[in-house]
N, C-alpha and C positions, 0 to 999 in steps of 0.2 A: 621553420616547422617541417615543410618535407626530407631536408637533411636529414632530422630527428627519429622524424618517421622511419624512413629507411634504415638508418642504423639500431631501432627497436626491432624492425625484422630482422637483418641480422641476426642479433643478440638474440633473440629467440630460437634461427634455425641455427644458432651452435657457430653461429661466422662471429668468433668476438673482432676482428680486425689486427691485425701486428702493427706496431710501432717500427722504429729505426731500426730496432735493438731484436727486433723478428718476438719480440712478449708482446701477450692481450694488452692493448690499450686499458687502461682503469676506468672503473665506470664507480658513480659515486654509490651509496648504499641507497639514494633515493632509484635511481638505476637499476638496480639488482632486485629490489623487490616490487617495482613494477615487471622487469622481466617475468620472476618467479611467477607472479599472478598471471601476468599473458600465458603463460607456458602450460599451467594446471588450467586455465579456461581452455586452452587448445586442444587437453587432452582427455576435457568434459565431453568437449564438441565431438572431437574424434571418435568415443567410446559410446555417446550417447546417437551419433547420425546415421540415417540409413535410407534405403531407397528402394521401393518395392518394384517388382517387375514392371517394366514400361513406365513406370512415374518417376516424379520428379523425387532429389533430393529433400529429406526433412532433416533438420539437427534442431534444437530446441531455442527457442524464440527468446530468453530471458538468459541470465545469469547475474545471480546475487554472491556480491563478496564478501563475508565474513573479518573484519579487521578489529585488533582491538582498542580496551580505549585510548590506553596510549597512542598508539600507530595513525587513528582518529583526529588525535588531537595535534597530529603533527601532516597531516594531509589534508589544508585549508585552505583555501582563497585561491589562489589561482594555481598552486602545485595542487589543488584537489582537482579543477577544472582540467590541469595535465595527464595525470592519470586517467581520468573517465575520459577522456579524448585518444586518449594514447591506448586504452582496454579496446574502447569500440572501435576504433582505427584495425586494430591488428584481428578483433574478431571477424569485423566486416570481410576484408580482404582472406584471410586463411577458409570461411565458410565459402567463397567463391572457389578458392585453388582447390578445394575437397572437392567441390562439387564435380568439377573440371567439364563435361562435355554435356552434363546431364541441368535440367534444367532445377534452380532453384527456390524450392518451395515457400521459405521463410523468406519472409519479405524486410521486417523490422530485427535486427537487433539491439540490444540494450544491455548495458552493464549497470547496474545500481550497488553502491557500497553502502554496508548498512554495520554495526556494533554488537559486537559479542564482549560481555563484559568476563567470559569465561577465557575468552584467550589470552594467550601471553603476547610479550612484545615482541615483532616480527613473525608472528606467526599470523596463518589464516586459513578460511577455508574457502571453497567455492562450492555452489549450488546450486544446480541447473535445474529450468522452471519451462516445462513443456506447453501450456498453456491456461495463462492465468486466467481468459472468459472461462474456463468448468467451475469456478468460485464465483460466478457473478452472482449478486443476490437482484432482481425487477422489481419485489414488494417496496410499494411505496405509499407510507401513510395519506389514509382519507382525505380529501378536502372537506371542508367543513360547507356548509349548506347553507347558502344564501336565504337569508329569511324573507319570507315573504311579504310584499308592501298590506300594511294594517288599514289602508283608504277602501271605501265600497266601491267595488265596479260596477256599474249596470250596464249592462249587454240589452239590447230592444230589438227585439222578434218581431215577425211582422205576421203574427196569429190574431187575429180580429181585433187588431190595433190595442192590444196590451203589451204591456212591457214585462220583462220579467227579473228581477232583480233579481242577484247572486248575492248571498252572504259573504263578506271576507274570509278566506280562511285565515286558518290559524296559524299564527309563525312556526313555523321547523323547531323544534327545540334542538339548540345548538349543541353539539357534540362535544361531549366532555373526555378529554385524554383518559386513556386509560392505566399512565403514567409519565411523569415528567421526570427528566435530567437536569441535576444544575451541573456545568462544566466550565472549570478556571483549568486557568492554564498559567503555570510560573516559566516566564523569559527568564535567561541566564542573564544577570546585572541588570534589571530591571524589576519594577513591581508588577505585581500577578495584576491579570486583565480584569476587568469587570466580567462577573460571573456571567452566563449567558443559561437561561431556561429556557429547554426543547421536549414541546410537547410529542406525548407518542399515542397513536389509537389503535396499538396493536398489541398482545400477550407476548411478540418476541420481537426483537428487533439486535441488529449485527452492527458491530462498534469496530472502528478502525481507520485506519488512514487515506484508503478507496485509490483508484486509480481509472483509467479509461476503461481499464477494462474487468474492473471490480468495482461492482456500485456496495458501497453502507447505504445503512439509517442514519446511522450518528457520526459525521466524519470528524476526525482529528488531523488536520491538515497540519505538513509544514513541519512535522516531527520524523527522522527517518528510525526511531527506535520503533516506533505505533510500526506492523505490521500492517497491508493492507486489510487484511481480516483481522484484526484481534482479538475479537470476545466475541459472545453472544450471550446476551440477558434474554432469560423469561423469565415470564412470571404465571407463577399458577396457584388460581385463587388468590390468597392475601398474602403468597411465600415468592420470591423472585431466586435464581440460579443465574451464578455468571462463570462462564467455559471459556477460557483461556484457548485463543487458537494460535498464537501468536507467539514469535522465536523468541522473548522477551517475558520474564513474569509478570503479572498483575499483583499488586501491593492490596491488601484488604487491609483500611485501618492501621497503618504503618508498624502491623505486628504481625501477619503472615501473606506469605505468599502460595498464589499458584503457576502452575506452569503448563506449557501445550499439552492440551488434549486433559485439562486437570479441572475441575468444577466445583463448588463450594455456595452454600447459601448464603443471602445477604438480605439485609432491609433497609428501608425508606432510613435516610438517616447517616448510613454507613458510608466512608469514603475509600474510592477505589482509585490506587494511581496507578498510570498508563504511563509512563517515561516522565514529559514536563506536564501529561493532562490530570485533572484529581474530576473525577467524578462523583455524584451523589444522588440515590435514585429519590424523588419527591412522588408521593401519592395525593 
């Protein structure tokens, strides 16, 4: 692996190596478009880092790689586990040589490959992600209220020797959602999960994939097409809205779609799919 390593940098700073014969060494096509991607993340970093008077270096903490679904479907199992080892490898290292004498601010790197079904084969994109906590969402549905024990207490005061009895209160009346999700999810060659119902006690709540440092309501884990933001449903009054945040459409009713930053009404009843999630709002 450090051989590897080394000759990916190389191949990135334009050293291909000469053979016997003084010609570039061949490098396979899996080769060449890991280079390409190292090369366009370098020159994200490069274009996007800076360093303000007396402080340290910043360049942006994330980047997301755009591949399609062919390309997808051929970068699996442990050549996918090469690549995102081989991206963060050469990101790590190249964010320190920029930095060079100054100290460096961003502490984590990460590469995550995620599906554009809009690209072609061999093509991609890259997109650099400054900091994903300014999306954090904190709201988090009520807990529900322990009801209170229905037995008499009697509490005995010591007032000219009478007691004084307390009536039982009255149990909490339990809190009833202000709407529920039914959410299935279809695995690829397998049969769809037993459905799961999640109550909500709030008029909006954020639907998506969540991360450390993106909390949801609703997560849909385990899918990299779900965007960690992807939607947000409200509802107001007896009418619910669901807004597409997410680089991926939302399917309403397997007969239209929306898209980022695109919003559309829906009801109790209607099914919305998320990549492999189908959702259903229940009242």
């Amino acid at each position: 692996m450090p051989g590897w390593m080394e000759n990916l940098r190389k191949w990135i700073d334009g050293d291909e190596g000469l053979d016997e014969q003084g010609e570039p060494k061949p490098r396979s096509k899996w080769d060449d478009f890991l280079v390409s991607v190292a090369r366009e993340i370098e020159g994200s970093m490069q274009r996007e880092m800076f360093t303000p008077p007396g402080g340290p270096t910043y360049v942006p903490r994330e980047y997301i790689v755009f591949m399609s679904t062919a390309d997808d479907g051929e970068w699996q199992g442990e050549k996918r586990e090469g690549l995102e080892r081989g991206l963060h490898y050469v990101l790590s290292e190249r964010a320190k040589e920029l930095a060079g004498d100054n100290d460096f601010q961003t502490r984590t790197l990460t590469v995550e490959l995620r599906v554009d079904p809009g690209l072609e084969s061999g093509r991609f994109r890259v997109q650099h992600v400054w900091d994903t906590e300014a999306q954090k969402t904190m709201v988090k549905p009520r807990k529900r209220a322990e009801p209170a024990p229905a037995e008499f207490v009697t509490v005995t005061e010591k007032i000219e020797d009478e007691a004084t009895i307390v009536r039982p209160r009255k149990p909490a009346e339990p809190l009833v959602p202000t709407f529920s999700i039914q959410v299935n999810r279809k695995a690829a060659g397998a049969d769809t999960a037993p459905a799961d119902v999640r109550p909500f006690f709030k008029d909006e709540i954020t639907i998506g994939r969540g991360s450390r440092h993106v909390d949801v309501d609703l997560r849909l884990a385990g899918d990299l097409e779900v965007s960690r933001q992807h939607a947000v449903l409200s509802k107001q009054g007896e009418e619910f809205t669901i807004t597409c945040k997410g680089a991926n459409p939302i399917t309403i009713n397997d007969d239209r779609e929306i898209s980022a930053g695109e919003s559309a009404p829906v009801k109790p009843g209607d099914k919305l799919t998320l990549s492999t999630y189908e959702l259903m709002i229940q009242t």
